[in-house]
N, C-alpha and C positions, 0 to 999 in steps of 0.2 A: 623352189625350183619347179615344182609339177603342181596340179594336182587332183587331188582323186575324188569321186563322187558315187557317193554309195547310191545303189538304186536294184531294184526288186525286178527290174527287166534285162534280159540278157543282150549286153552290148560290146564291140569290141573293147580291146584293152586300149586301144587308140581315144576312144572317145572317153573313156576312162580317167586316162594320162592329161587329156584335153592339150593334146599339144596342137597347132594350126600347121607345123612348120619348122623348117630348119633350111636357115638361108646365109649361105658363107661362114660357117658355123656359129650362126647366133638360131637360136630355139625361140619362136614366136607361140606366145600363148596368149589364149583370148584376154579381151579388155585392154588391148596396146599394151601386152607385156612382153619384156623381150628379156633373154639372160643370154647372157656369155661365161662361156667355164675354161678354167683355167688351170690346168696341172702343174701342180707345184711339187718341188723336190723338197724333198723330208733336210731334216737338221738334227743330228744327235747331241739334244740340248745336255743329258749327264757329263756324257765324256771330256765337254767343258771345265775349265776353273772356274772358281767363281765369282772373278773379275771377269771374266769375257759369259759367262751368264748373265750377269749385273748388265751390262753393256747391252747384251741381244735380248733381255726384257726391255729396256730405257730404248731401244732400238723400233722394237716391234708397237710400243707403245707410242708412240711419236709416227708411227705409222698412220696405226688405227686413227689419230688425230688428225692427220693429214687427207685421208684420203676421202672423205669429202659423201661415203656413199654407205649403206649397208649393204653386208657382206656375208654370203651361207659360206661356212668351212664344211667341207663333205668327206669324211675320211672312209674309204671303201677297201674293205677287207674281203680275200678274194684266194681260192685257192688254187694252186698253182699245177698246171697239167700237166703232166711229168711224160706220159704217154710215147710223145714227140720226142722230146729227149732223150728216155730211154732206147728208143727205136733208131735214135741218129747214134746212139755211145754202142747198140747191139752193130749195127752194120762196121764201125768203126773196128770192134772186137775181130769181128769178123775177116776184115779183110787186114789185120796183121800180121803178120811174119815174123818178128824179131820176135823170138821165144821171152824173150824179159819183159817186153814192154806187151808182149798180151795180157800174160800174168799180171802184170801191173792194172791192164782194162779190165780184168776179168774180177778182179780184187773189188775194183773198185765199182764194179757191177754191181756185185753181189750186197756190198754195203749201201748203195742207192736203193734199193729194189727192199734192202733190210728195212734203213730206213723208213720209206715213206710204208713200207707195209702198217706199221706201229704210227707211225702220225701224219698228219697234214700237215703239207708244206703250204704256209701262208703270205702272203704276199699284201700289201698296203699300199692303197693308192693317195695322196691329197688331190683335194681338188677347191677351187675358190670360185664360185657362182655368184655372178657381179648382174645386180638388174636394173631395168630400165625401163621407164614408164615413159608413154607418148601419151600427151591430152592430145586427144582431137586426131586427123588422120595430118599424115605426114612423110613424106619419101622416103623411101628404103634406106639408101644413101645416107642421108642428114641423120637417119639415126643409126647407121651402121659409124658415124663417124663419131657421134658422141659417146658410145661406146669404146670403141677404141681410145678417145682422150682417158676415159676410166681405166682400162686396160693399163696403158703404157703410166699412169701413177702407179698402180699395182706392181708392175712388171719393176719400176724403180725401186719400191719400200722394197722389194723380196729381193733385189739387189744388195739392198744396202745389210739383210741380214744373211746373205749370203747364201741364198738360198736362186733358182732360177724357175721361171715359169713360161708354160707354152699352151696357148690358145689351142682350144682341143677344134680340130675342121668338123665339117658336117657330121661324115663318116663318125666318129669319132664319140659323137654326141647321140648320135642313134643307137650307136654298141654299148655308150655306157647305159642308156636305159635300157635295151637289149638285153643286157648282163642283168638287168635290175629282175626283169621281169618273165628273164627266160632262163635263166642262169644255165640249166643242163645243157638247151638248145642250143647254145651261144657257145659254149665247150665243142659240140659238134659240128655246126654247122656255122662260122661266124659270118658277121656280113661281110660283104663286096660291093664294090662301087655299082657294080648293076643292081644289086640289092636294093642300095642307096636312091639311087636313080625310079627305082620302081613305086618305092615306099613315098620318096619325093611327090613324083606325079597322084599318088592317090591321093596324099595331104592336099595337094593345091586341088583339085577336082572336089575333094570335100568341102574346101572353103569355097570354092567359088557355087556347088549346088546349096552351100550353107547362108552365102548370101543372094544369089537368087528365090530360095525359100523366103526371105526375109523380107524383102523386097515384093514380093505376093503378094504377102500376110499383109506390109503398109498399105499396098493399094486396094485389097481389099476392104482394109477395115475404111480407108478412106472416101467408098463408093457405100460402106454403110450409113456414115455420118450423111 
């Protein structure tokens, strides 16, 4: 999905991550690599019999066979910020009047706040990261479209196990590394589409002084030969 490069001089986490880019929500990374991610709904495979277990193995196997590409399963485990909640059920207390049903908010305050004091409330994400290599250079387009043809076999096999999936947008794909690599910040402060927008423009302004550099360097070296 990423990736990372160990090095003794201090650089952004951006150059780090070596992402180029994030366009319609597909994440371009150097060397014509492109991924699409995909959030998938969970399936509580125990609570099954085991005939319809039988069935969503023979299922999911006949998948994998089908679908023609290799495929990162990303499961993200993620703790759940209650803060917000707490503060919308506090004003809810708040502005009650019927003597029974505050008692009733007040109860159940007290038990949420019990709660997560003693533990963390966790929360799990799936996600299926589907890539794609371009030889050579090639239009955005053409390969936003050959992706999508991947997609929608995916989007079919998690049909057929009953399970449903949705193409994470831009946004979307910026938070989830976001969360990766800022996790406290991202609790605080999460992104916005201006966010989005800003982070955008410096990607592209990187890649294009990163191919002007490059383009130097050829003609330099070509005035030394």
């Amino acid at each position: 999905m990423f990736a990372l490069q160990k090095s003794k001089s201090k650089t952004s986490s951006r150059h780090q991550i070596a992402i180029r880019g994030v366009r319609d929500g597909i994440l371009m990374l150097p060397n014509n690599e492109y991924r699409a991610i995909l959030q998938v709904s969970s399936l509580n495979f125990e609570l099954r019999s085991e005939e319809e277990q039988d069935a969503i193995i023979e299922t999911y196997e006949s998948f994998l066979n089908s679908v023609g590409t290799s495929l990162q399963i990303l499961i993200r485990t993620r703790e759940i910020d209650m803060d917000k909640y707490l503060e919308d059920l506090r004003e809810r207390l708040d502005s009650e009047t019927v003597p029974i049903y505050r008692t009733q908010l007040q109860n159940y305050d007290e038990f949420i706040r019990s709660l997560i004091s003693n533990n963390k409330i966790l929360t799990r994400h799936f996600y299926i990261v589907v890539p794609y290599r371009q030889s050579g250079k090639a239009d955005f387009d053409l390969i936003s479209e050959q992706i999508k043809i991947k997609l929608d076999i995916i989007n079919k096999g998690m049909g057929r196990l009953g399970m449903h999936a949705d193409q994470l947008d831009s946004l979307e794909v910026l938070d989830l590394f976001y969360s990766f690599y800022s996790p406290t910040q991202a609790k605080i402060q999460p992104l916005t589409e201006q966010a989005l927008q800003i982070i955008h423009t410096a990607l592209v302004k990187s890649e294009q002084k990163g191919t002007a550099d490059e383009n130097t360097a050829k003609k330099a070296r070509k005035r030394k030969a």
